[in-house]
C-alpha positions in Angstrom: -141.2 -120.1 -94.8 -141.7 -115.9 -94.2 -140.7 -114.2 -97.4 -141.0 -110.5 -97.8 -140.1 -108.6 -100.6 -139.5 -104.9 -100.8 -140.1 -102.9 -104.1 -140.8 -98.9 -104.8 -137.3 -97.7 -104.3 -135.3 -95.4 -107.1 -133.4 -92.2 -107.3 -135.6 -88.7 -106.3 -134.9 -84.9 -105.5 -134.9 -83.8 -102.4 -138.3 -82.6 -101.6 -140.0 -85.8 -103.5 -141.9 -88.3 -102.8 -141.6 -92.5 -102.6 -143.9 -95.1 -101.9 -142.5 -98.2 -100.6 -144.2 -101.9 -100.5 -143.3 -105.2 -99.1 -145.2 -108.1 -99.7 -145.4 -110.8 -97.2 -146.1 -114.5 -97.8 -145.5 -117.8 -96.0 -147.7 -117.3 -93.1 -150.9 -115.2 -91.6 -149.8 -111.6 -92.4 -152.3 -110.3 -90.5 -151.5 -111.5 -87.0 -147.9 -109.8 -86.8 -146.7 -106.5 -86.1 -144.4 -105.3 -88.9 -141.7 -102.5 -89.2 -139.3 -100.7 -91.6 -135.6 -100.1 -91.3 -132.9 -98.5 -93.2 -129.1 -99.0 -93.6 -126.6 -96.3 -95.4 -123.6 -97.0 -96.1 -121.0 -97.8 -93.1 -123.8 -97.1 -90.7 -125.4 -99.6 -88.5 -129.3 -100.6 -89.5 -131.7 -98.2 -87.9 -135.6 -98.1 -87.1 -137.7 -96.3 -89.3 -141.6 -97.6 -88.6 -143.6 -100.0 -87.1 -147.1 -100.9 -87.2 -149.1 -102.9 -84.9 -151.2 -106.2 -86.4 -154.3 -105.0 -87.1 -152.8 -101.0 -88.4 -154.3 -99.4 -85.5 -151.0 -98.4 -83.5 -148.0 -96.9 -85.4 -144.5 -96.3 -84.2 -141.8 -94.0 -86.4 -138.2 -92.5 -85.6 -138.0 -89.1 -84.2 -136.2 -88.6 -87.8 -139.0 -89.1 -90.0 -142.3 -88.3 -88.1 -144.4 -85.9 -89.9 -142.7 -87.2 -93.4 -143.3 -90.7 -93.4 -146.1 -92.8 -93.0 -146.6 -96.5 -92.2 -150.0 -98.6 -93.2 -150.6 -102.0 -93.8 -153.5 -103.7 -96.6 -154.1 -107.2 -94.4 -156.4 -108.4 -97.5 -153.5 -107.9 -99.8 -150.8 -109.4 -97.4 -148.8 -106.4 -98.3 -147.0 -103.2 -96.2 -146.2 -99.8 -97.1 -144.3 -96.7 -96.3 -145.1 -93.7 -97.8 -142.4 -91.0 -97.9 -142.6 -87.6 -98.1 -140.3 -84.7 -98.0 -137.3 -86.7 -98.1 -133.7 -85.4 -97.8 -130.7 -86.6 -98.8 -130.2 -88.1 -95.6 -132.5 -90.6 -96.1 -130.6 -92.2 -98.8 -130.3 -96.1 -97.3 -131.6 -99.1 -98.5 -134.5 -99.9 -96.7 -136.0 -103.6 -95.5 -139.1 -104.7 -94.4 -139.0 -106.9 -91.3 -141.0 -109.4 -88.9 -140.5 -111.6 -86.0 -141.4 -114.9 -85.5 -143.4 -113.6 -82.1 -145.5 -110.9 -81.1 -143.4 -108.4 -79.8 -144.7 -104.5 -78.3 -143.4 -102.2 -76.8 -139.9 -100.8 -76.9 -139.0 -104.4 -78.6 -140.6 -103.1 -82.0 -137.5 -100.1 -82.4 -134.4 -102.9 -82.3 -133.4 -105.3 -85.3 -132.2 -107.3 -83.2 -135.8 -108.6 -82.5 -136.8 -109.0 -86.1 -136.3 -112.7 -87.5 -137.4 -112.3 -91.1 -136.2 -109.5 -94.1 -136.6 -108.8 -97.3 -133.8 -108.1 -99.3 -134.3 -104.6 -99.6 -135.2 -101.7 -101.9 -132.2 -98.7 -102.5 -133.8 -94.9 -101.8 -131.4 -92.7 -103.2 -132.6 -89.0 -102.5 -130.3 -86.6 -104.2 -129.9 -82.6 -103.6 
C-alpha cells in the first residue's frame, strides 16, 4: 500500500519562504513521476508541480514558476517543494500525489489522474 505523508507547512509573511516534504513508502519511489497540488478553501484542487521519475523533467503552474521549485531525493524516498516568494494567495493546503501508472504529458497537470495522497500540509501565507 502507497502512503505519502506531507510535512513543512505553517503560517509565514508574505515574501517568506517554506520547504515542503512528502515521504513516500509502500512501493519503488523511484520509478514514478510525482506532483504537488493545492486546495483553498471553496476552490477546486489545482496543479502546482510535477517531476518526472528520475528528477530530470519538471512541470509547475504558470502561477508559481519562478517561485517554486520541485526536486525529488530517490535514495531518501522522499519529495520536496521549495517555496519562495509566496503571497497570500498561495494559502491552500497542499498534497503530494502519485498514480498507480506512469503517466506524461498533459496527464501529469489533472488530479484526476493521481491515485494516491497524502493527507496534506496547511500553508497559510499572511499579508
Amino acid at each position: 500500500q502507497v502512503q505519502l505523508v506531507e510535512s513543512g507547512g505553517g503560517l509565514v509573511q508574505a515574501g517568506g519562504s517554506l520547504r515542503l516534504s512528502c515521504s513516500a513508502s509502500g512501493r519503488p519511489f523511484s520509478s514514478y513521476n510525482m506532483g504537488w497540488f493545492r486546495q483553498a478553501p471553496g476552490k477546486e484542487r489545482e496543479f502546482v508541480a510535477a517531476i518526472s521519475w528520475g528528477g530530470g523533467t519538471t512541470y509547475y503552474a504558470d502561477s508559481v514558476k519562478g517561485r517554486f521549485t520541485i526536486s525529488r531525493d530517490n535514495a531518501k524516498n522522499t519529495l520536496y517543494l521549495e517555496m519562495n516568494s509566496l503571497k497570500p494567495e498561495d494559502t491552500a493546503v497542499y498534497y503530494c500525489a502519485t498514480s498507480r501508472r506512469t503517466i506524461y504529458g498533459s496527464a501529469l497537470y489533472s488530479h484526476m489522474e493521481y491515485d494516491y495522497w497524502g493527507q496534506g500540509t496547511q500553508v497559510t501565507v499572511s499579508s
